[in-house]
PyMOL CGO cylinders between C-alpha atoms (Angstrom):
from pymol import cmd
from pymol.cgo import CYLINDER

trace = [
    CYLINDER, 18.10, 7.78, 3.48, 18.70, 4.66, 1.19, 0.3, 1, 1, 1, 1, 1, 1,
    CYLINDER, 18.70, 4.66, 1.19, 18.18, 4.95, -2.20, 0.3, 1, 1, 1, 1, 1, 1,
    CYLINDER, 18.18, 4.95, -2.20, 16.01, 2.18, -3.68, 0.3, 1, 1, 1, 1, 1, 1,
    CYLINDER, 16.01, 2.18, -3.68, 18.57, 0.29, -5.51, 0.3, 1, 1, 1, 1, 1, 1,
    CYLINDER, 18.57, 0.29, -5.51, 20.78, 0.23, -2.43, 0.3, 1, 1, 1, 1, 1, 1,
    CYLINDER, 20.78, 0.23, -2.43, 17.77, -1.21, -0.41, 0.3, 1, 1, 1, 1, 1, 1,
    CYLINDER, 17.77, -1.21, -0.41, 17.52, -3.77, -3.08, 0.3, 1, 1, 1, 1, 1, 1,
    CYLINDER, 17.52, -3.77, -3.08, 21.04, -4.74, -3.38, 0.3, 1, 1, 1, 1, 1, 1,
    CYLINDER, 21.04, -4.74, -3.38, 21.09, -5.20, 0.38, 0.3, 1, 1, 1, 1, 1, 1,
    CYLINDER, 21.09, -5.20, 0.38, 17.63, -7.27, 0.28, 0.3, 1, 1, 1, 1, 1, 1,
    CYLINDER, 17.63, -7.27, 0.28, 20.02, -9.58, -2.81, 0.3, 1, 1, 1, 1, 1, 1,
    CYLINDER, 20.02, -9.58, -2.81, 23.14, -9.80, -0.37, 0.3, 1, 1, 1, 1, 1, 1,
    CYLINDER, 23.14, -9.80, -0.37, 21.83, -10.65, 2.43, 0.3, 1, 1, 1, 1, 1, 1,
    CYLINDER, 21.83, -10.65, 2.43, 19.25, -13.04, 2.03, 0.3, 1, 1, 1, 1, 1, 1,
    CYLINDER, 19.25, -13.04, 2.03, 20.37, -16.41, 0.47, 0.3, 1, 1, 1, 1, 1, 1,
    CYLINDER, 20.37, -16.41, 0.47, 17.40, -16.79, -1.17, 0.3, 1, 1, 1, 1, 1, 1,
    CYLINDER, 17.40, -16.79, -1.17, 14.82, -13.50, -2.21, 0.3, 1, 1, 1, 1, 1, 1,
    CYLINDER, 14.82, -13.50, -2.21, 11.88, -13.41, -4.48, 0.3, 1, 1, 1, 1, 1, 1,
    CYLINDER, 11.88, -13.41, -4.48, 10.86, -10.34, -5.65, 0.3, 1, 1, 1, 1, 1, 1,
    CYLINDER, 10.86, -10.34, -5.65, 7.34, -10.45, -6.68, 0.3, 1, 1, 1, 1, 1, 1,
    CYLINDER, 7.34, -10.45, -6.68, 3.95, -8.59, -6.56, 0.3, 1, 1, 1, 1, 1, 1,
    CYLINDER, 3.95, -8.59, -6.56, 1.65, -9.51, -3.62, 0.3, 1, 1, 1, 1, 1, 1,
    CYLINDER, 1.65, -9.51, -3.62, 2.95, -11.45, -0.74, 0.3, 1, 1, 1, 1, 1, 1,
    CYLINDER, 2.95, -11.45, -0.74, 3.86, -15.47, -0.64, 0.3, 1, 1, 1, 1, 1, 1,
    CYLINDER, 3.86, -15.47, -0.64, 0.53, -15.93, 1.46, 0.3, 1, 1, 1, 1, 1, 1,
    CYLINDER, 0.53, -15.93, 1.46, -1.24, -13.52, -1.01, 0.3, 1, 1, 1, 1, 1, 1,
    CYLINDER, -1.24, -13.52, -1.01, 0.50, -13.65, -4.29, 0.3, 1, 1, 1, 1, 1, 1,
    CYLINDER, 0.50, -13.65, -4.29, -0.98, -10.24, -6.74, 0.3, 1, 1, 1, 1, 1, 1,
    CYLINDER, -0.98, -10.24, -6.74, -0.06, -12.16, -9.72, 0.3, 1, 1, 1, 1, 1, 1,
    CYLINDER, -0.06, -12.16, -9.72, -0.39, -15.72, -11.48, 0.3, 1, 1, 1, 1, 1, 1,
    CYLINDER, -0.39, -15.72, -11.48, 3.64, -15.54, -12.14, 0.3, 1, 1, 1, 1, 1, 1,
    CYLINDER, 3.64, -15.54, -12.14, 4.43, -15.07, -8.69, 0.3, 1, 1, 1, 1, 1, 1,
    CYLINDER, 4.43, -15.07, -8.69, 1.88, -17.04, -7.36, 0.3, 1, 1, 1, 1, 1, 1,
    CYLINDER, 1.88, -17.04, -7.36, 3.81, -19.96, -9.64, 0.3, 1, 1, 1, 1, 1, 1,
    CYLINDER, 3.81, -19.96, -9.64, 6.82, -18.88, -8.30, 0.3, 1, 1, 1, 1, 1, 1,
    CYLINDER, 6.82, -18.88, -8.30, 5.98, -19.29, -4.64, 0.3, 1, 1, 1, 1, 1, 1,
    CYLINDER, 5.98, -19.29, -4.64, 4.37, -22.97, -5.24, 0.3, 1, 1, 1, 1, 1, 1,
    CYLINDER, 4.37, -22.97, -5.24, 7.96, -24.00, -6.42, 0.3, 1, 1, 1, 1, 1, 1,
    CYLINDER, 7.96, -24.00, -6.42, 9.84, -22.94, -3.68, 0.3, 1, 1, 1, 1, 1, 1,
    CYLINDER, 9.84, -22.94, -3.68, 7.33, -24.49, -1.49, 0.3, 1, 1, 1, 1, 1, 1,
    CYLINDER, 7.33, -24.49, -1.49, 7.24, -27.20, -3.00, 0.3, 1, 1, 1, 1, 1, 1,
    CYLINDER, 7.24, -27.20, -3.00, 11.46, -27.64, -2.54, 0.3, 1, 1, 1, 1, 1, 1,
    CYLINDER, 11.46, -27.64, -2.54, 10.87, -26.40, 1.06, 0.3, 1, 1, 1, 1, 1, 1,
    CYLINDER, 10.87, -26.40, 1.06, 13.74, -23.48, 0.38, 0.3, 1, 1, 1, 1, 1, 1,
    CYLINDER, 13.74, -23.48, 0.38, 13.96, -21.11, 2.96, 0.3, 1, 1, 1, 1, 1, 1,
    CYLINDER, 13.96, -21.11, 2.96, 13.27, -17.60, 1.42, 0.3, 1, 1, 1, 1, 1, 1,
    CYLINDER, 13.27, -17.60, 1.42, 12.49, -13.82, 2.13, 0.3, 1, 1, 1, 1, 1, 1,
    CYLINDER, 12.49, -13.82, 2.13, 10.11, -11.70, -0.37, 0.3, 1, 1, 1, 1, 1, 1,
    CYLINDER, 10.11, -11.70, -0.37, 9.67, -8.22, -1.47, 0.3, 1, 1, 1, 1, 1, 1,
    CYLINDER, 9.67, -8.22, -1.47, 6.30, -7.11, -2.38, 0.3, 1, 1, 1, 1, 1, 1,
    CYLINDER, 6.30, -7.11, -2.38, 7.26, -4.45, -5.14, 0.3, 1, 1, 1, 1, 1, 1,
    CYLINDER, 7.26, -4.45, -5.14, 3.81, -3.34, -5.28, 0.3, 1, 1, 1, 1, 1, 1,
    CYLINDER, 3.81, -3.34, -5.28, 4.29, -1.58, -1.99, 0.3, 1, 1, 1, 1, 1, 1,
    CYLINDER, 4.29, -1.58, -1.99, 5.74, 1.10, -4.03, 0.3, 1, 1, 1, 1, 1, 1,
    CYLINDER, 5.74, 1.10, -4.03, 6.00, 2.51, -7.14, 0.3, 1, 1, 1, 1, 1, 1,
    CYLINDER, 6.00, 2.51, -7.14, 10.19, 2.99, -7.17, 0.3, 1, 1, 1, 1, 1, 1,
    CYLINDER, 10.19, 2.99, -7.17, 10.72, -0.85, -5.71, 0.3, 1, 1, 1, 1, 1, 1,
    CYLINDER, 10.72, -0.85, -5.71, 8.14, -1.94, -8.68, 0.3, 1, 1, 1, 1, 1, 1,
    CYLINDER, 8.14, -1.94, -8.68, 10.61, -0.17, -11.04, 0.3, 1, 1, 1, 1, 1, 1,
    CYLINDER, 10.61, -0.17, -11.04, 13.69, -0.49, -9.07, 0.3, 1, 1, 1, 1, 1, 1,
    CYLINDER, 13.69, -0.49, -9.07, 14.08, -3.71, -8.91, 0.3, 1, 1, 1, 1, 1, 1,
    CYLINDER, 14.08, -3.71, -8.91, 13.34, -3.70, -12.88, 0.3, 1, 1, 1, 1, 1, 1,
    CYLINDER, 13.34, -3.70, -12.88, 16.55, -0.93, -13.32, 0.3, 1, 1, 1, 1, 1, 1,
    CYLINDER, 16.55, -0.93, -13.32, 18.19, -3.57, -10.58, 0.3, 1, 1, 1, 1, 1, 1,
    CYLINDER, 18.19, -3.57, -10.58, 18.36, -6.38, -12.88, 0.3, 1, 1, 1, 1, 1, 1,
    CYLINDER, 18.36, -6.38, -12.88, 17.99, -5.37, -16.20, 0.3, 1, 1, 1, 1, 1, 1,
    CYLINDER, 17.99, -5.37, -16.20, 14.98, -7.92, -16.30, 0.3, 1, 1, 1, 1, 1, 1,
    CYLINDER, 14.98, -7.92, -16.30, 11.44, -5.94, -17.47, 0.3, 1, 1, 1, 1, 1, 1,
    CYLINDER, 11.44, -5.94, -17.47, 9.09, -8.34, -15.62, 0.3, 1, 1, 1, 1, 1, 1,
    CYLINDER, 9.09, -8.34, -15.62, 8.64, -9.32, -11.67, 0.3, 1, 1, 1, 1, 1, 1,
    CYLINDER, 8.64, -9.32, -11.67, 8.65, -12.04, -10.17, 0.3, 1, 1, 1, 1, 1, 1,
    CYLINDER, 8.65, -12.04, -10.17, 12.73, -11.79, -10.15, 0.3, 1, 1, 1, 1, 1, 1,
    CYLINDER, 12.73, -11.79, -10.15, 14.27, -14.63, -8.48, 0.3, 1, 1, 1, 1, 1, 1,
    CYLINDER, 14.27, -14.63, -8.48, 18.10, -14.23, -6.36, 0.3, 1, 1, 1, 1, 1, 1,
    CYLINDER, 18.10, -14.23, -6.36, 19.83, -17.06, -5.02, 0.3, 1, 1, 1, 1, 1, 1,
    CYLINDER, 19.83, -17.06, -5.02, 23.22, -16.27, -3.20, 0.3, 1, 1, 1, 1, 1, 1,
    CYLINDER, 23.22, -16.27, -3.20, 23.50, -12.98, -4.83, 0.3, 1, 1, 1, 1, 1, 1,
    CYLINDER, 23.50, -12.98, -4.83, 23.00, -14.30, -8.31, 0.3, 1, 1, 1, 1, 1, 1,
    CYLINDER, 23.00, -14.30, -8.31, 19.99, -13.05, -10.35, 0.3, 1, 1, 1, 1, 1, 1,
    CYLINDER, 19.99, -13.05, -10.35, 18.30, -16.36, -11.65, 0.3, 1, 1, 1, 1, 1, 1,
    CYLINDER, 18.30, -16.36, -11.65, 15.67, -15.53, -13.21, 0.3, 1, 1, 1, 1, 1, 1,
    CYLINDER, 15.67, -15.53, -13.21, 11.65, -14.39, -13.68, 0.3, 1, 1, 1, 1, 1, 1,
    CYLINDER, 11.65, -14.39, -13.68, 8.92, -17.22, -13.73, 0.3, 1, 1, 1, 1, 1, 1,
    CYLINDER, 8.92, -17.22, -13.73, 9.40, -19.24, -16.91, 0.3, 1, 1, 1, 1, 1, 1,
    CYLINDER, 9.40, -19.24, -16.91, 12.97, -19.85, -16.03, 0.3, 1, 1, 1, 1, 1, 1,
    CYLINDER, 12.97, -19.85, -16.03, 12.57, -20.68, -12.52, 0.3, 1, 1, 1, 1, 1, 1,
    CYLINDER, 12.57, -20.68, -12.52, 9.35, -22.89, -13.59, 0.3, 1, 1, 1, 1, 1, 1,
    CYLINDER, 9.35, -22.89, -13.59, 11.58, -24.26, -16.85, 0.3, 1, 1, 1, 1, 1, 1,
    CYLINDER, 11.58, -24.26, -16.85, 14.79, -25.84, -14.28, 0.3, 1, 1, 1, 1, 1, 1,
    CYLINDER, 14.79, -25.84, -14.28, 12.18, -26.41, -11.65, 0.3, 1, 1, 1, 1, 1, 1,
    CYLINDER, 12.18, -26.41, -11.65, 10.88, -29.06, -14.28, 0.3, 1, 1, 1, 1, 1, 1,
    CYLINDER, 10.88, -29.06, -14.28, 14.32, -29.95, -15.48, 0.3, 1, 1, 1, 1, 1, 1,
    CYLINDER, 14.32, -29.95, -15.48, 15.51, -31.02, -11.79, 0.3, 1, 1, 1, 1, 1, 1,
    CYLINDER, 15.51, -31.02, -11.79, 18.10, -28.15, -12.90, 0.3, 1, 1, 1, 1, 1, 1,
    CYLINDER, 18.10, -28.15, -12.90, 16.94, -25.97, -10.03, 0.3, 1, 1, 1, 1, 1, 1,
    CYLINDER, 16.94, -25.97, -10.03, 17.09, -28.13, -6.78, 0.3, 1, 1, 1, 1, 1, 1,
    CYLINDER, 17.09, -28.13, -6.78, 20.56, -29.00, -7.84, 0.3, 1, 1, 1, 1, 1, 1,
    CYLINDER, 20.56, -29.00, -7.84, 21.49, -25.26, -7.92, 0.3, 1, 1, 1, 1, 1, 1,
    CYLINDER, 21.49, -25.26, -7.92, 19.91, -24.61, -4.64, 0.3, 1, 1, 1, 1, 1, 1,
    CYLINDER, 19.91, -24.61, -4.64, 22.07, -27.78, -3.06, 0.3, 1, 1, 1, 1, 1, 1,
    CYLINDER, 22.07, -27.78, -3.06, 25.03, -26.01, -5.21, 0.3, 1, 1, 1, 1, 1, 1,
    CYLINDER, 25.03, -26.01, -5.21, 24.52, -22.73, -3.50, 0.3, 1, 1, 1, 1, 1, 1,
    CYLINDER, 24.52, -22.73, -3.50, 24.15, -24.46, 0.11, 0.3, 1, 1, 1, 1, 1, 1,
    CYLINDER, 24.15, -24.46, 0.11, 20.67, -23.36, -0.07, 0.3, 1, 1, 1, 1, 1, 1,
    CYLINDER, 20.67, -23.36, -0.07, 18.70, -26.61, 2.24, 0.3, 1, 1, 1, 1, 1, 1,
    CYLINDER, 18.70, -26.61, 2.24, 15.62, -27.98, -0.08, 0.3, 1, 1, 1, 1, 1, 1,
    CYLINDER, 15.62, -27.98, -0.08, 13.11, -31.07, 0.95, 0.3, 1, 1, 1, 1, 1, 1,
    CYLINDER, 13.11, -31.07, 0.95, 14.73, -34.55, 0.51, 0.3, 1, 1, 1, 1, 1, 1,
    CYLINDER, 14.73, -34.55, 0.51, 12.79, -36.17, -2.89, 0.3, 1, 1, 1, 1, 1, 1,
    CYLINDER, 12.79, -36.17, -2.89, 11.61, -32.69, -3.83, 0.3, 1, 1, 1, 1, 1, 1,
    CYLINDER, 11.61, -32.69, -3.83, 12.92, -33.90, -7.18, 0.3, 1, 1, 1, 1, 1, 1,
    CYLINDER, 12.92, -33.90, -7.18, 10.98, -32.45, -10.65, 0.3, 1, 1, 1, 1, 1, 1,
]
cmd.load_cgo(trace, "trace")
């Protein structure tokens, strides 16, 4: 049996891209995610999702995780990048397309902010 944290730190490692966030991409639960789903989209970055509202110990787990009190939490290549105000915030900078490219992580040509 996994504990939750390991499930989530496999979910981080193993996925180049992961969103954690509550609902689904097709059927976000939340504004936030919902936000956060329509910008990666929108780049056309290939990415897998966690709905923590499945259960209670992912919804905190992936809080303990990170160290970050609020979903959606946003991985790239391992690297925690941030919840929905940072992802929207270098989204709108341009500053988050060029760390996808950085990472190797493929985004639409003139997906630019």
């Amino acid at each position: 049996m996994t504990s939750t944290h390991d499930e989530i730190d496999t979910k981080v490692k193993t996925n180049d891209v992961v969103l954690f966030m509550k609902g689904t991409p097709q059927f976000p639960q939340c504004g936030f995610s919902s936000q956060v789903v329509q910008i990666l989209d929108y780049l056309g970055a290939p990415y897998a999702s966690v709905n923590v509202l499945e259960t209670a110990e992912m919804r905190q787990g992936i809080k303990d995780y990170s160290n970050w009190p609020t979903v959606p939490q946003l991985y790239v290549k391992g690297e925690f990048l941030g919840g929905c105000d940072i992802v929207r915030e270098m989204f709108q900078a341009g500053e988050l397309q060029s760390h996808f490219e950085a990472a190797g992580v493929p985004v639409k040509q003139g997906a630019g902010a």
